[in-house]
N, CA, C and O of each residue as an XYZ file, in Angstrom:
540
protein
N      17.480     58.847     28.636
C      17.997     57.783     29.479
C      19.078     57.029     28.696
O      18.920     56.906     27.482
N      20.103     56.542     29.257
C      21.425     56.267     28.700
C      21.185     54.745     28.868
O      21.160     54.315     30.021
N      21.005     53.878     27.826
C      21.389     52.883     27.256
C      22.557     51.828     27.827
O      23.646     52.214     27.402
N      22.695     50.623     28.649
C      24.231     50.473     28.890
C      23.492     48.535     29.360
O      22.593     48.101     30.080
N      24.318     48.067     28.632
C      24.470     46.413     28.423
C      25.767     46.218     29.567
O      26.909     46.670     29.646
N      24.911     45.269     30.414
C      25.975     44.689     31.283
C      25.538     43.174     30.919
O      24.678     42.701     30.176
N      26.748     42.501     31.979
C      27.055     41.197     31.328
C      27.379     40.118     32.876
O      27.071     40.224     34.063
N      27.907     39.426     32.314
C      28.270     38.122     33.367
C      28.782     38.631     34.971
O      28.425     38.239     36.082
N      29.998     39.911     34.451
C      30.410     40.110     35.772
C      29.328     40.962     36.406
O      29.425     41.134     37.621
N      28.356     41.496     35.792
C      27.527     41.903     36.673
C      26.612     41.062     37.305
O      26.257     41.291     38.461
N      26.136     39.978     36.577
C      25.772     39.377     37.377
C      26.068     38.002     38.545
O      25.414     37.284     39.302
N      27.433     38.193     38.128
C      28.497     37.617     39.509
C      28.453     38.331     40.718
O      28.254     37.904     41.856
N      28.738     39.863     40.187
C      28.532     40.994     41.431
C      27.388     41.084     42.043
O      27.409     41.717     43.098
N      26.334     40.617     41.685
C      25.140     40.809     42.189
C      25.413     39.926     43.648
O      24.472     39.865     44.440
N      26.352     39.433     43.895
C      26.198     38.436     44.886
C      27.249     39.487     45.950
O      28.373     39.966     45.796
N      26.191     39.540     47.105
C      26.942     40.371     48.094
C      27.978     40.118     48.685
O      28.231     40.804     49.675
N      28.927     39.049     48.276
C      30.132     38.559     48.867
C      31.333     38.790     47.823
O      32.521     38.580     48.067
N      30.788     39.273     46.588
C      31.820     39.971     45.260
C      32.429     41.019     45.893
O      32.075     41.911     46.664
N      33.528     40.641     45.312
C      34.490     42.647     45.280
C      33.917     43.636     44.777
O      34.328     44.734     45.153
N      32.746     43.598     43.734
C      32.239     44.286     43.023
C      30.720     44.418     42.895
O      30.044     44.651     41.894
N      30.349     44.205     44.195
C      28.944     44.262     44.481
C      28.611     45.666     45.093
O      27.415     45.587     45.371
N      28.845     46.311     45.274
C      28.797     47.961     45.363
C      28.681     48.310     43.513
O      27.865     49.034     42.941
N      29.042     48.051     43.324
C      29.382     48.337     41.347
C      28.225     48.229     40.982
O      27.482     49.139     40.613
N      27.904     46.654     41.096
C      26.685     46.471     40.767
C      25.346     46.978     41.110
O      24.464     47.240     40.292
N      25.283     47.073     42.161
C      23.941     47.781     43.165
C      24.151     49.225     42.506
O      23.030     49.708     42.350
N      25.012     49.989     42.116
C      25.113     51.116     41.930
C      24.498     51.517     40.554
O      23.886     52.561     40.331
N      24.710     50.711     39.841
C      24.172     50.864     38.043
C      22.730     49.641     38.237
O      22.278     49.345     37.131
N      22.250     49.180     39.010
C      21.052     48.680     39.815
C      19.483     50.009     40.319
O      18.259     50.135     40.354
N      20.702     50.634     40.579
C      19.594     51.707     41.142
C      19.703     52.559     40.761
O      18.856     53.383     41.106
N      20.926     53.090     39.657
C      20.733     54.710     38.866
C      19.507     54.270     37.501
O      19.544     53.474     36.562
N      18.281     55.461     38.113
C      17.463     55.706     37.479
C      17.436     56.247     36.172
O      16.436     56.135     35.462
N      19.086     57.175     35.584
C      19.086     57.754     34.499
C      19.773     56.813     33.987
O      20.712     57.392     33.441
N      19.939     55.169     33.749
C      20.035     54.013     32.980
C      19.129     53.100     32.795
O      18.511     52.509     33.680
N      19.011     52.939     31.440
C      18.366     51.794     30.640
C      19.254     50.180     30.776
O      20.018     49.712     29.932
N      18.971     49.738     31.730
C      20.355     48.536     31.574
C      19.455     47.328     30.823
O      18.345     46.943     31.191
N      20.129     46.896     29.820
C      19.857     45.720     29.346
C      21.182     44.434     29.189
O      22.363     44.686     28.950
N      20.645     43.195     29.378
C      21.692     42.029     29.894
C      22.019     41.481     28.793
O      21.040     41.410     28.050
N      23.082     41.001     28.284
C      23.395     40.457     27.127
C      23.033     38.788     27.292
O      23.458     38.161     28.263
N      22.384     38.288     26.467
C      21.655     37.151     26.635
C      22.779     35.838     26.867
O      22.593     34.849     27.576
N      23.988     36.159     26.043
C      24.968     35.208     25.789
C      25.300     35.230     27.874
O      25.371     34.127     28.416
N      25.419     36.187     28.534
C      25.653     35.994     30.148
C      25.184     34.977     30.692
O      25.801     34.341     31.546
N      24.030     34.683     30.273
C      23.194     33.409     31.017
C      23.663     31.750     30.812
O      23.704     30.852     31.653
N      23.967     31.731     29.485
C      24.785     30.868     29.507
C      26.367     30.384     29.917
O      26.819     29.303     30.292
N      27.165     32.101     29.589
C      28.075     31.740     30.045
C      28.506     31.614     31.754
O      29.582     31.234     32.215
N      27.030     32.162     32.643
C      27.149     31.762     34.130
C      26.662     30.443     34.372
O      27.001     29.859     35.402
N      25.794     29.830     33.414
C      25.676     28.493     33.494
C      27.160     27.327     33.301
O      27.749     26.444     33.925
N      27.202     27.888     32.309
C      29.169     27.469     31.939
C      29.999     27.433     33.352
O      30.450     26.352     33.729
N      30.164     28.395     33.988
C      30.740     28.932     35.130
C      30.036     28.242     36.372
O      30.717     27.779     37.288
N      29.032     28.204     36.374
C      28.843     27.275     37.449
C      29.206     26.114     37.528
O      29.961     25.692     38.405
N      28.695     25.422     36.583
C      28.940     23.946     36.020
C      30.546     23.472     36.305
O      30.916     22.583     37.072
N      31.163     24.116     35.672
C      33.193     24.033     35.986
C      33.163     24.460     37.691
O      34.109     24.188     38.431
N      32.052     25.092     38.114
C      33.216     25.264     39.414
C      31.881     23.660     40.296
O      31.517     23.705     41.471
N      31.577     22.808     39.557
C      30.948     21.689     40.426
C      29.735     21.916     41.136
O      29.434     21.200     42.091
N      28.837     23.084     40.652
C      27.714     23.438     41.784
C      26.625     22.346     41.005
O      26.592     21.938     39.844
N      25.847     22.102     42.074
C      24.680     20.839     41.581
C      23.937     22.280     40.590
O      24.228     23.467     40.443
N      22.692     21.211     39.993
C      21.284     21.564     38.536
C      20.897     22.326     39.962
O      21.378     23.441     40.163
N      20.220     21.854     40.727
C      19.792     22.366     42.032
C      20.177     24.103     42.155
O      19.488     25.057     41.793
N      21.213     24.091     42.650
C      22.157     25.020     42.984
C      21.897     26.362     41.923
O      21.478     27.476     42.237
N      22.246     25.918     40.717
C      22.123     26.557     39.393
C      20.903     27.112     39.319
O      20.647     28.268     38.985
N      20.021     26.111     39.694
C      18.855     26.805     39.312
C      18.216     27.711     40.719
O      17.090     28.208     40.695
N      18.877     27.784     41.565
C      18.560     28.635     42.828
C      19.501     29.906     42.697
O      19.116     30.952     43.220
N      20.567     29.875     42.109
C      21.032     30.811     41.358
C      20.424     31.801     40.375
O      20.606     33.018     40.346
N      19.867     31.252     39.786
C      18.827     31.888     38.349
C      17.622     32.197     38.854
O      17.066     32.830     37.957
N      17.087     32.135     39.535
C      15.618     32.416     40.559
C      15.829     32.951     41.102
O      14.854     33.689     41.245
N      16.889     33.365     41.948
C      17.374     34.901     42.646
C      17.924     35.743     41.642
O      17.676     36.938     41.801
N      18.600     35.438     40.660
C      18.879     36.509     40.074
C      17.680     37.046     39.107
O      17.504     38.261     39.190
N      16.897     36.405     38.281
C      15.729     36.796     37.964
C      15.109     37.830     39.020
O      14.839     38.932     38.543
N      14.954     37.722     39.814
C      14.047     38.084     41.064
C      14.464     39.541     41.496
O      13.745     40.433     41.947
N      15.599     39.543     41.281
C      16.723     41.084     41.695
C      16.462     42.232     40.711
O      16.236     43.427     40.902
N      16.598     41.268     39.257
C      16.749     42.064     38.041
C      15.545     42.145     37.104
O      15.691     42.667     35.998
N      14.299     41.630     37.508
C      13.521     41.327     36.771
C      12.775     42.488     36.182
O      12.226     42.468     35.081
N      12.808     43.611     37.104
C      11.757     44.848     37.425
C      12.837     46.023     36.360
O      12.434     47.065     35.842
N      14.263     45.444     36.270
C      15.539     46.804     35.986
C      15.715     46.450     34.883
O      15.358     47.039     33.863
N      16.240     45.530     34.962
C      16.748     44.943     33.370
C      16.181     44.191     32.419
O      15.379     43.336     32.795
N      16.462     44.333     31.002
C      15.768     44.007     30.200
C      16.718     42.734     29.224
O      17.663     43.232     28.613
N      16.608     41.763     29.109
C      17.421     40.863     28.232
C      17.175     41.515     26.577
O      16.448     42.283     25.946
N      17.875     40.967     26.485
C      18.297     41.423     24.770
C      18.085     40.544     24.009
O      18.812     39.618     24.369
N      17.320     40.147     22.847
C      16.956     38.732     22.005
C      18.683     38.667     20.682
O      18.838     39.106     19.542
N      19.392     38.090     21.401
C      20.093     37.237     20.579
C      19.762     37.132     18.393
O      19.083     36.233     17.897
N      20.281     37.994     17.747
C      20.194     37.632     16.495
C      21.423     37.473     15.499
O      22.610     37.693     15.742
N      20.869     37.056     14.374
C      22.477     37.189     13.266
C      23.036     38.293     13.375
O      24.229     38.219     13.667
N      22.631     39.271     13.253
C      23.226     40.718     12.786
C      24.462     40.511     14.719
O      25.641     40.866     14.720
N      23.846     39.978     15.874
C      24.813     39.877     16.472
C      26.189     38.982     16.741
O      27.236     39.226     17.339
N      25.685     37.828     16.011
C      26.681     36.862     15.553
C      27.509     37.143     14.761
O      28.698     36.945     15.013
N      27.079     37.697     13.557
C      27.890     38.375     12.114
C      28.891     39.041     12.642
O      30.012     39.040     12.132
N      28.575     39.702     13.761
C      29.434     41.166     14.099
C      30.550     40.512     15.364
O      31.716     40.903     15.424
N      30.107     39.706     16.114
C      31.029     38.939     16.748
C      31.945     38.333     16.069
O      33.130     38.486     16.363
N      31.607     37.658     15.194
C      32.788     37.292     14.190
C      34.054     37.637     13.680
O      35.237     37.299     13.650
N      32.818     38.903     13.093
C      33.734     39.861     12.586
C      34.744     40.835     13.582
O      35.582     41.500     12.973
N      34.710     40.959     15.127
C      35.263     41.422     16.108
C      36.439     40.189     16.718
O      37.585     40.502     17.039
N      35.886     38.725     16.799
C      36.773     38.074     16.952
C      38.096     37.860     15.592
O      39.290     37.920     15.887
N      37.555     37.583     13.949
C      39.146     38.191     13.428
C      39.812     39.075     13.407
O      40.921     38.881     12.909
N      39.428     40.766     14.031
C      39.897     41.879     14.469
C      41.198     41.730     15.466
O      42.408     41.936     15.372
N      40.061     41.143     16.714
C      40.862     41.140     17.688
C      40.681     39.863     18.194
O      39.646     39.467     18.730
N      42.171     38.917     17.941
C      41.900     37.553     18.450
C      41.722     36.997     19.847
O      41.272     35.926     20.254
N      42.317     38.275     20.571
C      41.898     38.276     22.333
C      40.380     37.830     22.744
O      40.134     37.240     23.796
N      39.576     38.122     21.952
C      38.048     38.314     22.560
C      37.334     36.319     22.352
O      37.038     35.643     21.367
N      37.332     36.153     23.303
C      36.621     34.864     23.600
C      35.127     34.871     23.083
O      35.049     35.723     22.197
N      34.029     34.309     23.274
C      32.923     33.741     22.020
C      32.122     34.794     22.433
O      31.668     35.690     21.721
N      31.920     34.573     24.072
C      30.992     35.318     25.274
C      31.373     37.079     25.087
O      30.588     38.021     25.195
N      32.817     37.109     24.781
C      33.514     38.497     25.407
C      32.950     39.322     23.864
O      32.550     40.484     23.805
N      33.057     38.370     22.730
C      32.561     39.088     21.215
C      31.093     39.315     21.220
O      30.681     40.373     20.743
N      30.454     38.655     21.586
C      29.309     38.241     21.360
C      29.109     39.983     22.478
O      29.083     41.070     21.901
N      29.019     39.896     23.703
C      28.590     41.278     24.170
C      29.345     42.077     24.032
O      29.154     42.843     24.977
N      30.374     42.554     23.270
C      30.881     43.981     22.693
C      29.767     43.935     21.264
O      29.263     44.940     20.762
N      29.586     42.727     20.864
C      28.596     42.855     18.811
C      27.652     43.412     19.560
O      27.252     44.368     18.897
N      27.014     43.360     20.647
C      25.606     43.557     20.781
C      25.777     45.147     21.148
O      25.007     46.064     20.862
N      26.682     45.183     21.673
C      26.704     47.059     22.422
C      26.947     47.866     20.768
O      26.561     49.034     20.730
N      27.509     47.331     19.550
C      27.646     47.681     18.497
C      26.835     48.112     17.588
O      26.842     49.205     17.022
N      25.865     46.897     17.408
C      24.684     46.023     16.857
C      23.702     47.505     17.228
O      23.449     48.549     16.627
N      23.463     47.103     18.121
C      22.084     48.054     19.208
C      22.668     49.213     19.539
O      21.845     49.940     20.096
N      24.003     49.838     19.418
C      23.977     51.047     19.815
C      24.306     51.285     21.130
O      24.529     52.491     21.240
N      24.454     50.668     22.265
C      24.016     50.632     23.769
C      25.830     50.964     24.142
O      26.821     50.893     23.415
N      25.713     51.230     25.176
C      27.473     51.709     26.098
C      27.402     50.243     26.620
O      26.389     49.546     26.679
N      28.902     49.847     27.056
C      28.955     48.775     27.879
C      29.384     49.285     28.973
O      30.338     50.052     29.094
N      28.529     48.777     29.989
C      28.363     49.226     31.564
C      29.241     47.999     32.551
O      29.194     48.194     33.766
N      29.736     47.219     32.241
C      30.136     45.809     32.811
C      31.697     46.336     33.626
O      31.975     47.534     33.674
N      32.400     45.526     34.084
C      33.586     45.294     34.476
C      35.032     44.968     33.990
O      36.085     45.078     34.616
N      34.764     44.434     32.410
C      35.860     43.994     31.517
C      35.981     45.363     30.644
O      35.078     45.895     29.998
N      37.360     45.805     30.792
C      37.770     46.875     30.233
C      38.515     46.584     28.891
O      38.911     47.450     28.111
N      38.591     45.796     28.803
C      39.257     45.307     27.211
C      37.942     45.202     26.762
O      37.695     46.033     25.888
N      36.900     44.384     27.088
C      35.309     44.864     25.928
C      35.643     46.512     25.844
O      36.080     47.049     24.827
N      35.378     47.156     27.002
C      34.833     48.358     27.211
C      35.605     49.383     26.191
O      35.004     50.365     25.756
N      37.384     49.026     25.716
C      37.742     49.876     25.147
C      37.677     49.342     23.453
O      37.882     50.145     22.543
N      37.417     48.127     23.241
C      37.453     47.671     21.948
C      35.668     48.479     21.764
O      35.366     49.379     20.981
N      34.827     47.827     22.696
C      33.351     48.899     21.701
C      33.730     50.255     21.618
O      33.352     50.873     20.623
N      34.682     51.076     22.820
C      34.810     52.358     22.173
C      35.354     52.630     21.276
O      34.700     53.272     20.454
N      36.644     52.345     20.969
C      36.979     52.357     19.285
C      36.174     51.827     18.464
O      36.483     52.431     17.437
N      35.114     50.917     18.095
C      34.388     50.523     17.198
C      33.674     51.648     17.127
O      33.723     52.503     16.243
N      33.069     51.623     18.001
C      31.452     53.100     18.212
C      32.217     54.325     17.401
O      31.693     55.085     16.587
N      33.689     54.314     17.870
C      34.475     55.647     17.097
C      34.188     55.530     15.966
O      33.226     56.089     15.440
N      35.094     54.670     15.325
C      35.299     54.099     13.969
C      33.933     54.439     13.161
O      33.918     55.172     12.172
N      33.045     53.950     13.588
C      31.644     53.821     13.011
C      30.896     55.588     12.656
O      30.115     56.053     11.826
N      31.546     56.019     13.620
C      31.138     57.753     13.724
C      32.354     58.228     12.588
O      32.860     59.318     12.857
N      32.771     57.683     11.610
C      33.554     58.676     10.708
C      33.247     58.483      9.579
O      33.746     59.159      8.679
């Protein structure tokens, strides 16, 4: 079973009014994936809510459906140094990558896992790393 860390935009897509909610439902229900959520997502959809003005309320009716969707599929990922270290070290690489965007390429690194998400600048910076690492 294939390994694959999704992230924020997946769980934006989870909402049936996304452009990318077919995407999501699709790596939702393939059985030959292991999906696990990068922990840093939760905060940064808390972040994201918060800026776009939705009430604590709101937020938290947000997070109770999405729990509820994903609870049975996906597996969160426990947050450690070895993933911080490596974010770091990916943000002086490449100064493009924001805290959230380092933080889940370190972890697909860290752990080994494919990134399954929607941001293709993660998606091609872990593949050159994963390369790199194989020589």
């Amino acid at each position: 079973m294939k390994k694959v860390l999704v992230e924020t935009g997946f769980l934006l897509a989870l909402n049936p009014e996304d452009k990318n909610h077919d995407y999501a439902i699709k790596l939702l229900n393939n059985k030959n994936l292991k999906l696990y959520l990068s922990p840093a997502s939760l905060i940064e959809l808390t972040l994201l809510l918060r800026a776009k003005r939705r009430s604590e309320d709101e937020i938290i009716s947000v997070f109770k459906a999405l729990r509820e969707i994903i609870s049975n599929r996906v597996s969160i990922i426990s947050l450690n140094f070895a993933h911080i270290i490596k974010a770091s070290e990916l943000r002086k690489k490449y100064e493009e990558l924001t805290l959230f965007d380092s933080i889940h390429a370190a972890i697909c690194l860290v752990e080994k896992i494919s990134y399954g998400d929607l941001d293709e600048r993660i998606r091609n910076i872990v593949n050159v790393e994963m390369n790199f690492g194989k020589n």
